[in-house]
N, C-alpha and C positions, 0 to 999 in steps of 0.2 A: 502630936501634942497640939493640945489646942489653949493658943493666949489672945487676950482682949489686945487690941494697941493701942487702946486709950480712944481711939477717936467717935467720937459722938456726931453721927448724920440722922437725914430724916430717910428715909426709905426709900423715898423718889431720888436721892442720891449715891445710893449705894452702886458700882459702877459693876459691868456685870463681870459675870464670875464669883465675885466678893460675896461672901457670906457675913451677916450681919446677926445679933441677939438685941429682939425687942425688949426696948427699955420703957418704952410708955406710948402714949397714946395722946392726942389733943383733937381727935375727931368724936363727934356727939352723932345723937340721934340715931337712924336708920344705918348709916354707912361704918358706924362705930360697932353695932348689933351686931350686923353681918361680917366684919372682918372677926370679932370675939368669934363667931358661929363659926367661920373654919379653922379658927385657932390661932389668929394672932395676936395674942396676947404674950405680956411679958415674961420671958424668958425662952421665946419660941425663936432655934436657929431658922434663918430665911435668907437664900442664896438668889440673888438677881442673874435669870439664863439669859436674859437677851429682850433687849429693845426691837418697837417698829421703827422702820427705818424711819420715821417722823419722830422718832423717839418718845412717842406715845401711843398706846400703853407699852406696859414693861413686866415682863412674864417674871414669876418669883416661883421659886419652892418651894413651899409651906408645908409641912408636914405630912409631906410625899408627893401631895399634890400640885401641879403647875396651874397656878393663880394670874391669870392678868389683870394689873390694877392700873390705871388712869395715874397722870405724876401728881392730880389734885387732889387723891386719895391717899397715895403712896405717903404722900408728903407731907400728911398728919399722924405719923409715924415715924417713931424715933428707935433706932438701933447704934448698937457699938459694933465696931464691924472686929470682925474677930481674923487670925491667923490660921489656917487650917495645919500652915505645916508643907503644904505642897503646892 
């Protein structure tokens, strides 16, 4: 079963493992374009696999595909992180 837990982060926070559902967006322009173009837009599950050991960037799921985004990208993106259940 899958339930919301109420909590509202930005993407770049999401800690990994955690799967989160995009709630919106505050990034413009080109980097706004391209995140739409692989499909992050709202209501798209997005699972954080693992940070650089700098902890920049940080690889996400996206709709099958593993996505590395910078946390100054990440972070113009808002998600409610969800309960998978397991």
């Amino acid at each position: 079963m899958i339930a919301m837990n109420g909590k509202t982060v930005s993407l770049s926070r999401l800690p990994v493992g955690a799967t989160g559902v995009v709630r919106g967006s505050s990034l413009t322009g080109a980097m706004r374009r391209r995140l739409r173009d692989i499909g992050l837009i709202e209501g798209t599950r997005v699972q954080c696999l693992q940070c650089a050991p700098s902890g920049d960037p940080a690889a996400y799921l996206i709709r099958g595909a593993v996505i590395a985004l910078r946390l100054k990208d990440a972070g113009g993106v808002t998600v409610s992180m969800i309960d998978t259940g397991g």
